[in-house]
Structures are given as C-alpha cells and as structure tokens.
N, CA, C and O atoms as a GROMACS GRO file, in nm:
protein
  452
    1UNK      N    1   0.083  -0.118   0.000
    1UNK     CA    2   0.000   0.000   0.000
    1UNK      C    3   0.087   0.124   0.000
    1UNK      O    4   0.203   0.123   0.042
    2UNK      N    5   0.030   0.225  -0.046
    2UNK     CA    6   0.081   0.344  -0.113
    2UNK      C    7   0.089   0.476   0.056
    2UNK      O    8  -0.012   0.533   0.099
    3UNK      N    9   0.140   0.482   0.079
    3UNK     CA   10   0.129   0.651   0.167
    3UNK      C   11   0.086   0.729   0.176
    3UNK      O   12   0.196   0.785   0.174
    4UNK      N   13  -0.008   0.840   0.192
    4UNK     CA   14  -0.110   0.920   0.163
    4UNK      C   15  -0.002   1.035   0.211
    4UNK      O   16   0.045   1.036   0.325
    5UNK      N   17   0.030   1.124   0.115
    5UNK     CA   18   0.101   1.235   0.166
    5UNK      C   19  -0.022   1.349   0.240
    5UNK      O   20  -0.117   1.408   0.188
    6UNK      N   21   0.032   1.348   0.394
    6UNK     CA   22  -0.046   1.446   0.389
    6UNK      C   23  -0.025   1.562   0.441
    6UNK      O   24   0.045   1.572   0.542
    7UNK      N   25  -0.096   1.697   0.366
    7UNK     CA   26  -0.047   1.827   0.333
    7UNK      C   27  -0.071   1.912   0.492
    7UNK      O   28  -0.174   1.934   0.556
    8UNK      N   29   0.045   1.940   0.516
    8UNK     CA   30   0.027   2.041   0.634
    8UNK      C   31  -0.021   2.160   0.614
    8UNK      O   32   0.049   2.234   0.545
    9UNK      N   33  -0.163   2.218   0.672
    9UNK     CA   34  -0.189   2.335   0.633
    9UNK      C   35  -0.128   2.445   0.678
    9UNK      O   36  -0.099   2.450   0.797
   10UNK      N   37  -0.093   2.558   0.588
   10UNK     CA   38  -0.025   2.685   0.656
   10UNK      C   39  -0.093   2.776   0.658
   10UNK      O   40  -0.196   2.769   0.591
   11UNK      N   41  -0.065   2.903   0.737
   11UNK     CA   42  -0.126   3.028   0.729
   11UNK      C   43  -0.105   3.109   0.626
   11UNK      O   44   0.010   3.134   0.590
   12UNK      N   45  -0.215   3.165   0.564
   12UNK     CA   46  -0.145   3.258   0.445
   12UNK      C   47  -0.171   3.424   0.489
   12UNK      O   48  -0.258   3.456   0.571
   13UNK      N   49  -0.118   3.482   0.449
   13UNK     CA   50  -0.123   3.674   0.446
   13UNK      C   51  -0.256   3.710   0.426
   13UNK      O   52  -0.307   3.815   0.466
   14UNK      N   53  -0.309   3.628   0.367
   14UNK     CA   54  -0.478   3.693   0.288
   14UNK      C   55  -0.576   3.611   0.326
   14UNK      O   56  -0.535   3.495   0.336
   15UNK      N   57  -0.746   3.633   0.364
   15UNK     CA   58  -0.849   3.529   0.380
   15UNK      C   59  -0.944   3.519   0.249
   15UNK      O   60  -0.914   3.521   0.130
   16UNK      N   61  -1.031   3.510   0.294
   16UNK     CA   62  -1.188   3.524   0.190
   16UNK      C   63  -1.249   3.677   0.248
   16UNK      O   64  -1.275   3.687   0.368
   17UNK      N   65  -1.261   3.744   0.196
   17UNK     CA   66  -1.336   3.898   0.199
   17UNK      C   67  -1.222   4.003   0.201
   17UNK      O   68  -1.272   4.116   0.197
   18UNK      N   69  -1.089   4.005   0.205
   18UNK     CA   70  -0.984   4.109   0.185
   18UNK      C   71  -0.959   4.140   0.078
   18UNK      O   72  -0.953   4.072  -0.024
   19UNK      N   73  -0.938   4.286   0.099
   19UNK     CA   74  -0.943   4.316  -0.013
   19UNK      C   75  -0.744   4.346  -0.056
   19UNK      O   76  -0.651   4.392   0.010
   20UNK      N   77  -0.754   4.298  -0.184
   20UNK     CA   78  -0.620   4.266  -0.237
   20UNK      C   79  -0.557   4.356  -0.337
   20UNK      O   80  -0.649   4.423  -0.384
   21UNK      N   81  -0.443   4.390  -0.394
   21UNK     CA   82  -0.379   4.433  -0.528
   21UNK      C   83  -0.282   4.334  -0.575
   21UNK      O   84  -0.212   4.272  -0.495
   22UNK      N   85  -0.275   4.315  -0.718
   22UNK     CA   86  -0.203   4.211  -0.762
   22UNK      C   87  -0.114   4.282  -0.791
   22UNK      O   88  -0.124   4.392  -0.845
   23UNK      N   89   0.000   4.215  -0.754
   23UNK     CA   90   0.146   4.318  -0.749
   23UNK      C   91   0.248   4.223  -0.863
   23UNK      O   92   0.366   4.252  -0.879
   24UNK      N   93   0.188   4.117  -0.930
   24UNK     CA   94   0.297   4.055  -1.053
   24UNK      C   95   0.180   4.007  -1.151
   24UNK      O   96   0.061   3.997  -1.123
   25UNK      N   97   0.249   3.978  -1.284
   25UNK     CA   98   0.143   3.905  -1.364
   25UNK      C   99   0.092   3.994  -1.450
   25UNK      O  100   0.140   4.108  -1.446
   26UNK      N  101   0.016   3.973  -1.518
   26UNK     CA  102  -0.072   3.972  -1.701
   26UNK      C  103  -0.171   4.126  -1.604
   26UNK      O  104  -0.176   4.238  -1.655
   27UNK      N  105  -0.225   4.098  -1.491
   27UNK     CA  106  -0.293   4.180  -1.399
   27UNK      C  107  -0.278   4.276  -1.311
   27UNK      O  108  -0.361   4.347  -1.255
   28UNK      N  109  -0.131   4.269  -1.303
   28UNK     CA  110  -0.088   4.379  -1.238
   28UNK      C  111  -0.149   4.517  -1.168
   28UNK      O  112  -0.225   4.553  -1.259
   29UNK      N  113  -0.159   4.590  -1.090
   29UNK     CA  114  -0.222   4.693  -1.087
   29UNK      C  115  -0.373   4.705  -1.017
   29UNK      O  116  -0.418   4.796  -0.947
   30UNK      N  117  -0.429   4.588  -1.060
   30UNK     CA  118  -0.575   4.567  -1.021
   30UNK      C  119  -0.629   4.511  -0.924
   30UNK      O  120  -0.604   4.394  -0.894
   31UNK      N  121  -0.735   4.609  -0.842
   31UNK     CA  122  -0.784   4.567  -0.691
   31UNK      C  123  -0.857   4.471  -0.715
   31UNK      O  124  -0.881   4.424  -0.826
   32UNK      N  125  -0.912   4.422  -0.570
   32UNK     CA  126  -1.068   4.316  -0.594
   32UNK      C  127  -1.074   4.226  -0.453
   32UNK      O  128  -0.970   4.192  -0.399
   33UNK      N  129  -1.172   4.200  -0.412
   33UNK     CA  130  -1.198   4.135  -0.314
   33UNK      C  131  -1.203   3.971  -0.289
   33UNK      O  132  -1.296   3.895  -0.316
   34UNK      N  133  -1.113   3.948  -0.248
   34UNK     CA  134  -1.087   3.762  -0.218
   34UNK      C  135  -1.249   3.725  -0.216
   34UNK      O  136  -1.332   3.774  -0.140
   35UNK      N  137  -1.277   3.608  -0.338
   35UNK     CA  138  -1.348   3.576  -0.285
   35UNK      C  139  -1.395   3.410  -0.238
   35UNK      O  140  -1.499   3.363  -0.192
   36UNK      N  141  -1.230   3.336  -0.287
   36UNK     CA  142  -1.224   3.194  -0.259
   36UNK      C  143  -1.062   3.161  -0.239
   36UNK      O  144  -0.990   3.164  -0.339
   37UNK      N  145  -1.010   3.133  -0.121
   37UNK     CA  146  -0.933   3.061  -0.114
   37UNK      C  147  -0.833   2.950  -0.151
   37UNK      O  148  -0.758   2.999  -0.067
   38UNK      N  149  -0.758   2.839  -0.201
   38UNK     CA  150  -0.755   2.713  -0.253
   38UNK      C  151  -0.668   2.678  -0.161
   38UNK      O  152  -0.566   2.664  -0.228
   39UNK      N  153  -0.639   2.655  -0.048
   39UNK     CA  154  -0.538   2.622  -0.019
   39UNK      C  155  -0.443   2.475  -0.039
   39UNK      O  156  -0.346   2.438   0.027
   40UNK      N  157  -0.491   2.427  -0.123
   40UNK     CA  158  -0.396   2.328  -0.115
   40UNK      C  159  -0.327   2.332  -0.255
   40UNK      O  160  -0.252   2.239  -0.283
   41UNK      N  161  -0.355   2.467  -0.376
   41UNK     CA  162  -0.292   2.455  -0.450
   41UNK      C  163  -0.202   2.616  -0.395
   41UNK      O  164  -0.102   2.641  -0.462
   42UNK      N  165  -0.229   2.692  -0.311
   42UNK     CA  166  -0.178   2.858  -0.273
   42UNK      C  167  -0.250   2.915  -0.379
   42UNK      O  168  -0.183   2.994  -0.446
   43UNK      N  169  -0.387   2.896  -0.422
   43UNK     CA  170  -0.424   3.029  -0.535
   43UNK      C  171  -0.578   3.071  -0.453
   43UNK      O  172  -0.652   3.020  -0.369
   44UNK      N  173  -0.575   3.184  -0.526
   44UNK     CA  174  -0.726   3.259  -0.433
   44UNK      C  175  -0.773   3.310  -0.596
   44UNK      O  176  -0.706   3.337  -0.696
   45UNK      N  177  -0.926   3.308  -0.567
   45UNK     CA  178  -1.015   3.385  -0.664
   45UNK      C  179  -1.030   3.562  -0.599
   45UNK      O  180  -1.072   3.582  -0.485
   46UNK      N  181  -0.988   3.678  -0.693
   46UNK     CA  182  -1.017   3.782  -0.716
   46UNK      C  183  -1.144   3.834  -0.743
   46UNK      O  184  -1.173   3.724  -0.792
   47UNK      N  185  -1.236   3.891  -0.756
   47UNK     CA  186  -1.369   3.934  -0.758
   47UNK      C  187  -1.342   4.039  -0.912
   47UNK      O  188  -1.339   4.160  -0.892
   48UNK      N  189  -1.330   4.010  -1.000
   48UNK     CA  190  -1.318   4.091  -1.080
   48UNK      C  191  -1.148   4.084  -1.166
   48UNK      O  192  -1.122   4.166  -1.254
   49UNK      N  193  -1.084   4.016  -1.139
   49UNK     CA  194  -0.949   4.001  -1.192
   49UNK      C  195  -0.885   3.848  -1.249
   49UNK      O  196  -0.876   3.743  -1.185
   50UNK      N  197  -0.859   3.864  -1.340
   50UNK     CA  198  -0.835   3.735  -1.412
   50UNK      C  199  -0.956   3.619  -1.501
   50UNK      O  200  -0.969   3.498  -1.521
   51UNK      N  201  -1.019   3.731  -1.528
   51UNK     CA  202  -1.173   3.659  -1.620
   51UNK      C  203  -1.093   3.564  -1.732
   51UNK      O  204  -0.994   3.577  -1.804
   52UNK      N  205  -1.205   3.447  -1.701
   52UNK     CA  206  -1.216   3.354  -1.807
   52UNK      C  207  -1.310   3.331  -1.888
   52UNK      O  208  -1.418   3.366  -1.842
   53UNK      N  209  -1.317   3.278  -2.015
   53UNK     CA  210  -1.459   3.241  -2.076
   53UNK      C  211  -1.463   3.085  -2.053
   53UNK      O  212  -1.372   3.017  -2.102
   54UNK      N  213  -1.554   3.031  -1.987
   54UNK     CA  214  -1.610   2.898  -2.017
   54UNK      C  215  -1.738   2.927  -2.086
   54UNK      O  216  -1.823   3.016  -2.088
   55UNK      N  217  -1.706   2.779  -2.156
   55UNK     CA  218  -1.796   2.720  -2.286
   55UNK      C  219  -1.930   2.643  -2.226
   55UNK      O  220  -1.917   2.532  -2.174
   56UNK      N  221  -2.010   2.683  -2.231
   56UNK     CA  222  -2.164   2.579  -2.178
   56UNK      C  223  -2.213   2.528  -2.304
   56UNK      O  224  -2.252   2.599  -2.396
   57UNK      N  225  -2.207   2.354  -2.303
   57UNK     CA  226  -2.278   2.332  -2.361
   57UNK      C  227  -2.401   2.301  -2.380
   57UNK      O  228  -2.456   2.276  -2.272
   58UNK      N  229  -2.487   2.288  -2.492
   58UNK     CA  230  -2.641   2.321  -2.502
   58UNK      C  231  -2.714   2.235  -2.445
   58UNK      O  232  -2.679   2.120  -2.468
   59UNK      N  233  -2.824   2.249  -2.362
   59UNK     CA  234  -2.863   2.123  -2.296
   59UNK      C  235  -3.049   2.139  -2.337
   59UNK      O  236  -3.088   2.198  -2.438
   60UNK      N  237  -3.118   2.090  -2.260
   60UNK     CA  238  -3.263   2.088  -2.291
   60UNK      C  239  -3.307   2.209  -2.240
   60UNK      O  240  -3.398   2.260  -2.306
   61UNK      N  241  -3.262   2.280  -2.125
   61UNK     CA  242  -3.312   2.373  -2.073
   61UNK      C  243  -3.249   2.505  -2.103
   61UNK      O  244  -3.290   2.611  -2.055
   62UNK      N  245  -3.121   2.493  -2.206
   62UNK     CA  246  -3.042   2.605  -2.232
   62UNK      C  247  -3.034   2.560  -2.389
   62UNK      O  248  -2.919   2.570  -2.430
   63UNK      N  249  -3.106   2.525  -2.465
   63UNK     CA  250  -3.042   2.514  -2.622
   63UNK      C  251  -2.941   2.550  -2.649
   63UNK      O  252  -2.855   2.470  -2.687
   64UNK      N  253  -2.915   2.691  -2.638
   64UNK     CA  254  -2.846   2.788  -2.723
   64UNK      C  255  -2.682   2.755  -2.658
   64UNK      O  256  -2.580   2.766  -2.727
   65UNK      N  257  -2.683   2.727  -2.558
   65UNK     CA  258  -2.573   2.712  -2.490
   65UNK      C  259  -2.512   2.886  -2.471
   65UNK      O  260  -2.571   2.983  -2.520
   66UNK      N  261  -2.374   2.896  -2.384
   66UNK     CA  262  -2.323   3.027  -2.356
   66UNK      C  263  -2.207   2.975  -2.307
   66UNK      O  264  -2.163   2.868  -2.268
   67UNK      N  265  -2.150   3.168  -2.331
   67UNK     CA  266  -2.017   3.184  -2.319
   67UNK      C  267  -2.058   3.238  -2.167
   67UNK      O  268  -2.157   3.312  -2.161
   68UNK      N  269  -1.968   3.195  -2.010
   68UNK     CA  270  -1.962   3.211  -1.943
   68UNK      C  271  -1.847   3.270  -1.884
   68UNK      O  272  -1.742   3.209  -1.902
   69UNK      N  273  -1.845   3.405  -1.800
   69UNK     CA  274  -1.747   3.480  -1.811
   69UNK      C  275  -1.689   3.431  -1.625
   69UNK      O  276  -1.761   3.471  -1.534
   70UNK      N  277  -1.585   3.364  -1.595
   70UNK     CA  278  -1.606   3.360  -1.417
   70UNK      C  279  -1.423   3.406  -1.404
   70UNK      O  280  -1.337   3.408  -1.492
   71UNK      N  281  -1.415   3.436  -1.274
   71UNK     CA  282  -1.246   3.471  -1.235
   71UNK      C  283  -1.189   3.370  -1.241
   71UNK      O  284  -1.256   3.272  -1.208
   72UNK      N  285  -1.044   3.346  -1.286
   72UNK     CA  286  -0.984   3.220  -1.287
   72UNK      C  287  -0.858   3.275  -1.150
   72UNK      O  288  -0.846   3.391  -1.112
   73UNK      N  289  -0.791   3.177  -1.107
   73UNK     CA  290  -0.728   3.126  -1.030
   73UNK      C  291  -0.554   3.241  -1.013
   73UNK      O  292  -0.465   3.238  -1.098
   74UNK      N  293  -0.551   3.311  -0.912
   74UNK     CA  294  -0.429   3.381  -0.906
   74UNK      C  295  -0.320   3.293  -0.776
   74UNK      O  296  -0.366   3.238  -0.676
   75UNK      N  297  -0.190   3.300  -0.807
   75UNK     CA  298  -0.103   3.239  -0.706
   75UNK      C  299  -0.123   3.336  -0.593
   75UNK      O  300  -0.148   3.451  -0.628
   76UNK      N  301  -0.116   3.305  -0.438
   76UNK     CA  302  -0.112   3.343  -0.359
   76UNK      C  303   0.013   3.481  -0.351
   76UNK      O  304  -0.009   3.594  -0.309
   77UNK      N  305   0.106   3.442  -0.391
   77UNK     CA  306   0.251   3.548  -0.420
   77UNK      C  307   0.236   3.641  -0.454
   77UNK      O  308   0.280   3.742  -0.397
   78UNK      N  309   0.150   3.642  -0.589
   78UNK     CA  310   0.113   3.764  -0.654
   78UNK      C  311  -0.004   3.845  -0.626
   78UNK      O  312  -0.076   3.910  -0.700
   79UNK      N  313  -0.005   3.822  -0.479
   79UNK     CA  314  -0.148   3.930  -0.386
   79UNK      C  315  -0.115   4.023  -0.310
   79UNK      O  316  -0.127   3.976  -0.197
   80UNK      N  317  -0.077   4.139  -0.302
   80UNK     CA  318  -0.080   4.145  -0.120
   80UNK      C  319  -0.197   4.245  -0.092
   80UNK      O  320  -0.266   4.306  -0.174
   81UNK      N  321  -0.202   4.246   0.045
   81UNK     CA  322  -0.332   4.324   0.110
   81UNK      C  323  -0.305   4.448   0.099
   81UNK      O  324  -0.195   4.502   0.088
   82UNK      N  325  -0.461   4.516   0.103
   82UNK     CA  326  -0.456   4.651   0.116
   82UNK      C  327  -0.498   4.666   0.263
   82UNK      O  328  -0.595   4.610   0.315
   83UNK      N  329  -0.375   4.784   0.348
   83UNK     CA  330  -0.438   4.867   0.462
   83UNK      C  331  -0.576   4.900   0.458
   83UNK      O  332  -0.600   4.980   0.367
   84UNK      N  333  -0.676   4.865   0.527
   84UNK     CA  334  -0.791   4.890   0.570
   84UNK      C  335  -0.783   5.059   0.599
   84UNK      O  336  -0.876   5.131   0.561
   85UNK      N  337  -0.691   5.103   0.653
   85UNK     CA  338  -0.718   5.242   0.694
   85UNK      C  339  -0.607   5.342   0.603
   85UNK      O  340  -0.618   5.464   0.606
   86UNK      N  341  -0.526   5.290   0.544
   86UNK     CA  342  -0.472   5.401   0.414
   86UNK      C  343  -0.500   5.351   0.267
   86UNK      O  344  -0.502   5.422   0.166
   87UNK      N  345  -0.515   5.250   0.274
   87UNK     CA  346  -0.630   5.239   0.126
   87UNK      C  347  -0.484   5.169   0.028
   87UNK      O  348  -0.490   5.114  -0.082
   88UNK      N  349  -0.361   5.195   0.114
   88UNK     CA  350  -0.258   5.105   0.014
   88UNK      C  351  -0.196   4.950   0.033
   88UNK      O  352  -0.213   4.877   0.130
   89UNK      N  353  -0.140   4.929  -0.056
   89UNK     CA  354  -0.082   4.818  -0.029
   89UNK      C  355   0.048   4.760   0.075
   89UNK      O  356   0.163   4.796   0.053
   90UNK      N  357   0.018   4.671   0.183
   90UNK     CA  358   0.100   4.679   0.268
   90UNK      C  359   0.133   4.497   0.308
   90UNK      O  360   0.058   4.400   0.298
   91UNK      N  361   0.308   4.508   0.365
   91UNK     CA  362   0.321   4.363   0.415
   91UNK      C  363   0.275   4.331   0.554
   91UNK      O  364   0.291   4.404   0.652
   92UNK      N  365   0.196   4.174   0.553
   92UNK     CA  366   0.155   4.202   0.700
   92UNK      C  367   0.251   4.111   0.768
   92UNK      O  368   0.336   4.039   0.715
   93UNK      N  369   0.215   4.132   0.928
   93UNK     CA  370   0.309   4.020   0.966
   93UNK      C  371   0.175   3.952   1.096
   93UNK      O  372   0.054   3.946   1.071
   94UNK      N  373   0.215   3.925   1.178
   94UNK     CA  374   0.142   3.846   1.328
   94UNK      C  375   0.211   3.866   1.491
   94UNK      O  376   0.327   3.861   1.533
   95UNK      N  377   0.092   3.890   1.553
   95UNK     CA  378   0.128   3.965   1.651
   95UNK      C  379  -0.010   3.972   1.739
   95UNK      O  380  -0.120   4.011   1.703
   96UNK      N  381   0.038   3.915   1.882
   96UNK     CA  382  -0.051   3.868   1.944
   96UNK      C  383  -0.134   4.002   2.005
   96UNK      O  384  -0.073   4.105   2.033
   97UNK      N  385  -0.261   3.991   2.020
   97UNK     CA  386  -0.347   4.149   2.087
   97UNK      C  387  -0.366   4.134   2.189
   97UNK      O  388  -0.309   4.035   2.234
   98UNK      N  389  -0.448   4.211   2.284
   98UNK     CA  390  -0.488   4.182   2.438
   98UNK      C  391  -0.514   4.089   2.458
   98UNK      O  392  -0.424   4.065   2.538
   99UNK      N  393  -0.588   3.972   2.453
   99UNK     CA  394  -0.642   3.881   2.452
   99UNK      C  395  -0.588   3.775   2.439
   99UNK      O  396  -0.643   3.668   2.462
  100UNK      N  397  -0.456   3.789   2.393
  100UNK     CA  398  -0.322   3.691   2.382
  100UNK      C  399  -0.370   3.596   2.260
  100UNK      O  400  -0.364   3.473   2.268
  101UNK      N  401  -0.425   3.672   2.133
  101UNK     CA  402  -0.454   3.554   2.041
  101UNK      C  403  -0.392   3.615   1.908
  101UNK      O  404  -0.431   3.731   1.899
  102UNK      N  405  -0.315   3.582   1.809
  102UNK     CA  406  -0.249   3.653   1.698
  102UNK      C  407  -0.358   3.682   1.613
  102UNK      O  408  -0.458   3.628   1.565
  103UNK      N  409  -0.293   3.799   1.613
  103UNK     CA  410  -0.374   3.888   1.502
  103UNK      C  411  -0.262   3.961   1.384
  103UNK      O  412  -0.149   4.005   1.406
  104UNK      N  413  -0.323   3.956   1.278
  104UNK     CA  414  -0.270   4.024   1.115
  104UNK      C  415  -0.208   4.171   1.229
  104UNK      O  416  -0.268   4.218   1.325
  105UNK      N  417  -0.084   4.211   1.178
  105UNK     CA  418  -0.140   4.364   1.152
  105UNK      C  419  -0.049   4.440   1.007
  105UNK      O  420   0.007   4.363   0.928
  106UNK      N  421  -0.043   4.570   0.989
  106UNK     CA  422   0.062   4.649   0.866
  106UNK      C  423   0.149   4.635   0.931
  106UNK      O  424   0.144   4.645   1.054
  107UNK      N  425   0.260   4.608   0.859
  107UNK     CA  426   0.399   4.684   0.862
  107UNK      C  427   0.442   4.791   0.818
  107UNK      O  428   0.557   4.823   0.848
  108UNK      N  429   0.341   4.900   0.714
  108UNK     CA  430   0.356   4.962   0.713
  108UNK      C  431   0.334   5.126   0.836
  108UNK      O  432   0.406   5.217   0.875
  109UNK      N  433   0.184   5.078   0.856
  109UNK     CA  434   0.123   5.142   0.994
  109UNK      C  435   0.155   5.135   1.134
  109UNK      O  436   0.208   5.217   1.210
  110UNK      N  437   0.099   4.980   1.156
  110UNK     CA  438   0.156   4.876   1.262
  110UNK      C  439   0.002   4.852   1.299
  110UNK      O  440  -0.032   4.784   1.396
  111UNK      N  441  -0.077   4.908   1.222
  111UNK     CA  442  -0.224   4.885   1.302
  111UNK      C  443  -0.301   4.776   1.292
  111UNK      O  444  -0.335   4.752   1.176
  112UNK      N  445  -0.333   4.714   1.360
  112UNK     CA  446  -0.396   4.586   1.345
  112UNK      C  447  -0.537   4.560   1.263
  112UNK      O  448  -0.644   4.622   1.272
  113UNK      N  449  -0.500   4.447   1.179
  113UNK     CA  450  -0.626   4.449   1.065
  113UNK      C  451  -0.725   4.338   1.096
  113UNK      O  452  -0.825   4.323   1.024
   0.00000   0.00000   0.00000
C-alpha cells in the first residue's frame, strides 16, 4: 500500500473577503476582493481580476448554450493586502493582541487588521 502524503496546512497573508492588489502578472495593478481561497494549491479567486470564458454546452433547458465569463485562479505570491485604513498596499506580519490571540497587523502602519 501506497502513503497518503499528507499536506500540512499553513497560514497565508490573505483570507476570503480582503481586499487585495495584484502586485505581478498579465494583472498587475488591479484591486478586488478575495473571494475563494484554494489552499492546497496557494491560489485565491479575485472578484473581478483574471476573467475567463467557459464554454456551456447546449442542454434541454439552455439550447443555445453560452459563453460564461467567471475569475480564474491567481497564485497566492502575486497578492498582497490593502491597509484597511490608508487604502494602500501593505506587508503584514502576526502579533498577538490583548487577549493573547495573533492577530494580522501592517507593517507599514503597525495597526492591526
């Protein structure tokens, strides 16, 4: 019998609802709000960045079939967060709050996100 590798999950810089700028790539430049995770490949869906066309084909309830427009898949690397309170792009790091539980914050600010 075969081994089941299995994948240690890590923490990443970004969740589902942050809002991001893609800082490498075909996309460069462009904001948008996380709106799916992958973690076991490191890629997140953008809300507006990296459109694809999928092909539907024609079925009984759709004859005509369609071109379907959805976000395709960005590497985790090429994200980073935007400061909640200066509106730019910043590195975060971790750092425990009152409550003694880690929390995100800027490195640019230091303020906790």
């Amino acid at each position: 019998m075969e081994k089941k590798k299995t994948v240690v999950p890590h923490k990443f810089h970004i969740k589902t609802g942050d809002t991001v700028v893609v800082i490498g790539g075909n996309h460069k430049g462009q904001r948008g709000v996380i709106k799916e995770v992958i973690r076991e490949k490191d890629r997140a869906k953008v809300e507006g960045v990296n459109m694809i066309t999928k092909h539907i084909k024609p079925t009984a309830q759709n004859p005509q079939g369609e071109l379907k427009k959805e976000e395709g898949t960005i590497h985790i690397s090429n994200l980073m967060l935007v400061d909640p309170t200066t509106g730019e792009p910043t590195r975060t790091g971790r750092r425990l709050n009152d409550k003694g539980k880690l929390q995100r914050f800027s490195k640019k600010t230091g303020n906790l996100i």
